[in-house]
C-alpha positions in Angstrom: 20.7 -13.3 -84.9 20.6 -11.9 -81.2 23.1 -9.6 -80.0 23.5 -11.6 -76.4 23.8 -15.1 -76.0 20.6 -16.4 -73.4 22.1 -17.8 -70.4 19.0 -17.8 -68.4 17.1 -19.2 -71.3 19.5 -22.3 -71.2 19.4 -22.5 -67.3 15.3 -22.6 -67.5 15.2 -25.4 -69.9 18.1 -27.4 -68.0 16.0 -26.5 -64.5 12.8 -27.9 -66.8 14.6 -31.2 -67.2 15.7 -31.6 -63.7 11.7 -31.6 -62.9 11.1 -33.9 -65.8 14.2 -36.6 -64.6 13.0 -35.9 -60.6 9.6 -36.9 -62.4 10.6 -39.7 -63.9 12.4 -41.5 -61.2 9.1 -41.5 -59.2 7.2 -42.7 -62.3 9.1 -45.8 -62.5 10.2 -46.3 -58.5 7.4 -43.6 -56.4 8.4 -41.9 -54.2 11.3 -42.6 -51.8 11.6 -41.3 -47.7 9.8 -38.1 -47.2 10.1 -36.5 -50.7 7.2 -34.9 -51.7 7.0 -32.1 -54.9 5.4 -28.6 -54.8 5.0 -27.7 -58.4 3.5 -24.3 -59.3 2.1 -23.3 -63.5 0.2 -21.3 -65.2 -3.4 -23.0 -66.0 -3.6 -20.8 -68.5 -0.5 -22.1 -70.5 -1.5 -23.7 -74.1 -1.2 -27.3 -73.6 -1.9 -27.2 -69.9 -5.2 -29.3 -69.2 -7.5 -29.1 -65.7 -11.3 -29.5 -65.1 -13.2 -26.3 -65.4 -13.8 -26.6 -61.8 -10.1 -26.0 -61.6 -9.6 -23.5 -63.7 -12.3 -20.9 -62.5 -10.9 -21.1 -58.4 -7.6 -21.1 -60.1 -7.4 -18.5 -63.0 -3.6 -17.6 -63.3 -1.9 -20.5 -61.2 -1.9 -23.5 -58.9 0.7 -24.8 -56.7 0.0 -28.9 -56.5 1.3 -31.1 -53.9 2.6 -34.7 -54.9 2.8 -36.8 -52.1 0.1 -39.0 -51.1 -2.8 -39.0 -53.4 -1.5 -39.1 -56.9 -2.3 -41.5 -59.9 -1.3 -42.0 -63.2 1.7 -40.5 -63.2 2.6 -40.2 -66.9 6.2 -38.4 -67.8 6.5 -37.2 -71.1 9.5 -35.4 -73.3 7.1 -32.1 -73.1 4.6 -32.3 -70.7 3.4 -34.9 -67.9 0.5 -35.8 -66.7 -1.1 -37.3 -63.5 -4.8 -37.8 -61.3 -4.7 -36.1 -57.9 -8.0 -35.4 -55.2 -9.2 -32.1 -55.4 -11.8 -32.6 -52.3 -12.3 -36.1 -52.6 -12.9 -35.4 -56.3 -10.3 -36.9 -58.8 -8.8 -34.9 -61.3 -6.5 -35.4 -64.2 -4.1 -32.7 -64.9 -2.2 -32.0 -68.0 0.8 -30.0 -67.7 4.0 -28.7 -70.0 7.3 -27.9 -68.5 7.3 -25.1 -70.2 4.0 -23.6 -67.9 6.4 -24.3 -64.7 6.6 -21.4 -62.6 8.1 -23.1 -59.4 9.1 -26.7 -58.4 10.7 -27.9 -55.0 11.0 -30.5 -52.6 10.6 -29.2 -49.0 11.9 -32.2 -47.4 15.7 -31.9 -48.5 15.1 -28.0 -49.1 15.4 -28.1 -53.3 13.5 -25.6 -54.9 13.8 -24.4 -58.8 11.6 -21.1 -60.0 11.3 -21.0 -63.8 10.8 -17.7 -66.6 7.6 -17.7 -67.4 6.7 -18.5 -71.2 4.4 -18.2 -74.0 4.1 -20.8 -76.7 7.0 -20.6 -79.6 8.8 -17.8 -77.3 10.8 -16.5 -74.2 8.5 -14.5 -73.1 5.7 -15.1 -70.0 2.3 -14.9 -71.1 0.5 -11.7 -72.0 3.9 -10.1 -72.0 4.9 -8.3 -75.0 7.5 -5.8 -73.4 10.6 -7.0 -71.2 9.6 -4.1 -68.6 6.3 -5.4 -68.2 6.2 -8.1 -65.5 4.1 -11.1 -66.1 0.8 -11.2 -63.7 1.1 -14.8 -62.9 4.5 -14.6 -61.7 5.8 -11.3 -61.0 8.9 -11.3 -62.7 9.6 -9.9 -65.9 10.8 -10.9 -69.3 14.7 -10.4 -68.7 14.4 -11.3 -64.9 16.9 -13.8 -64.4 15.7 -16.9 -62.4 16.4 -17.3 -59.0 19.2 -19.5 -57.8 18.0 -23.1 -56.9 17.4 -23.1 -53.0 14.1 -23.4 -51.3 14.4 -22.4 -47.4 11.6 -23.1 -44.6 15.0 -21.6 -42.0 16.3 -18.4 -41.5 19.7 -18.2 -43.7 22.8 -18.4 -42.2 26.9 -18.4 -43.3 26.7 -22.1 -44.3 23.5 -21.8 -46.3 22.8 -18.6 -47.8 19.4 -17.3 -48.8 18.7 -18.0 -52.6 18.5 -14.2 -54.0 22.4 -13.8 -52.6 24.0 -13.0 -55.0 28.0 -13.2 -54.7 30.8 -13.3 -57.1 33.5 -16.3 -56.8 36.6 -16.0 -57.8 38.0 -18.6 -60.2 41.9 -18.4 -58.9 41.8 -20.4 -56.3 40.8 -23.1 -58.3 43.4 -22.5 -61.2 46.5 -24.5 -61.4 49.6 -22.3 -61.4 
């Protein structure tokens, strides 16, 4: 039994399936307008599968583009998979939700970052302490995730960077 109840634990695996639905959509429809999906993971996260090629330039992590040369696109419960060029060389990639670090989608400014995690646990990879932070990410264990935003322009009053943290008050919302 745990003495808190994990919050940002249940946000990450909503946030997870937000990529996987986002994912699915495009799987049966493609892509509509100008959407196009930045999605960053660990290559070395059990399950994930790239070309050795891949692996050595890209030890720790890989942010891939989906927009205009992608095949294949294959959404699972736990994992998806897909073909994209890697210098005119094609490339099928194998990747659980849970090795997300980042997702977003520049054109409407939607951006999720994840916890990192290990198989079976909570914890990002290699990390065995929650004051240790985890190398492919940064963050550490009990680092909560980032609110979703993903900003190319300077923030302003009407939309707020993403790390701003401020508290609302329920009252005015309350019927009295």
């Amino acid at each position: 039994m745990h003495d808190t109840i994990d919050y940002p634990g249940f946000i990450d695996t909503a946030m997870r399936g937000v990529v996987r639905e986002a994912l699915r959509q495009v799987q049966q429809y493609g892509l509509p307008g100008d959407h196009h999906f930045f999605v960053s993971f660990q290559t070395g996260y059990p399950g994930v599968s790239i070309s050795p090629q891949l692996k050595s330039r890209y030890p720790e992590e890989i942010t891939i583009v989906v927009q205009h040369q992608f095949w294949d696109l294959n959404v699972g419960h736990e994992q998806f998979s897909l073909m994209l060029s890697f210098n005119n060389i094609p490339e099928k990639l194998v990747v659980p939700y849970d090795a997300l670090t980042a997702f977003a989608d520049p054109s409407i400014k939607f951006g999720l970052q994840f916890h990192g995690k290990k198989a079976g646990g909570s914890l990002p990879l290699g990390v065995e302490d929650e004051k240790v932070a985890c190398p492919a990410t940064g963050k550490k264990a009990k680092d909560k995730p980032a609110l979703a935003s993903f900003d190319e322009d300077e923030p302003t009053s009407d939309h707020p960077a993403a790390n701003d943290e401020k508290v609302i008050s329920l009252e005015a919302f309350r019927k009295r």
